[in-house]
Each structure stands twice: as C-alpha cells, then as structure tokens.
N, C-alpha and C positions, 0 to 999 in steps of 0.2 A: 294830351292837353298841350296847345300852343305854348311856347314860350313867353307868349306876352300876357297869357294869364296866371302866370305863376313865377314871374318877376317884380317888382316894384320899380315901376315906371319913372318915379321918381330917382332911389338909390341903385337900383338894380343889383337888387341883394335878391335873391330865392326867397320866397314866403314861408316856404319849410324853415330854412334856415333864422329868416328875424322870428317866426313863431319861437324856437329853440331859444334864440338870443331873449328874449321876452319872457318864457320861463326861467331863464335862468338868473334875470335878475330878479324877480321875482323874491327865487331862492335866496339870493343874496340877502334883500333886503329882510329878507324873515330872520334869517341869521346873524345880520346883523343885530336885529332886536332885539333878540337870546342872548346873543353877545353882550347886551350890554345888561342884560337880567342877571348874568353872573358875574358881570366885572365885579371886582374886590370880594368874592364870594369867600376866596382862599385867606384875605384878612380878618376878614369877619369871623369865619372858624376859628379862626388864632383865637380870635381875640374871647370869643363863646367858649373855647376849652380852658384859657387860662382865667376865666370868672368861674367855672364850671368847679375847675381844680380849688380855688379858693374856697368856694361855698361847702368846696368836702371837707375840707383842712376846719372851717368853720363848724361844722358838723361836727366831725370826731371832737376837736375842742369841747364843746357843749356835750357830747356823750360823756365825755372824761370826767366833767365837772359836775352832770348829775348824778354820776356813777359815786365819785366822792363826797358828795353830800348825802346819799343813801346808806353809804355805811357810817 
C-alpha cells in the first residue's frame, strides 16, 4: 500500500497508529467514568460499618432488655 494511503495528509501520523491513539482514549475515558463511580467509595464503607457496628450494639442492647424482662 502507498504511503500516502495510510498516512494522514493533514497530521502525517500513520492511520494504524491515530486508530490506537483513538482506542485508547476511548479507554481512558471509560475509566475515567468508573473512576468516578467509586470515588469516596472507601468513605462510605467507613462510614456503613460504623452505623452497621452501632445498630449491633442496639441489637444486643434490646436482647439484654428482653431477656430481663422474661425472667
């Protein structure tokens, strides 16, 4: 194949090459979108284990109390 059909006449970059360039922002951009689907993801756990931990603490509470009112 010529060189001048697998150049870009304008940049004069290879077509294989901007095709690559082209998937791989692509990539990026996808990634970035995920990226921001888990940003603060590791806050938010904190923050779900330490309500998580209370509502047990709540729990056994209320066992204790109906355990002492049945005897």
């Amino acid at each position: 194949m010529p060189r001048d059909q697998t150049v870009c006449k304008y940049c004069g970059v290879s077509y294989l090459i901007l095709h690559e360039f082209k998937v791989m922002e692509e990539k990026i951009k996808a990634m970035e979108k995920e990226m921001k689907f888990y940003e603060g993801s590791v806050e938010r756990e904190k923050g779900l284990r330490e309500e998580l931990q209370s509502l047990y603490q709540d729990l056994e509470r209320c066992r204790a109390d109906g355990e002492s009112k049945t005897e």
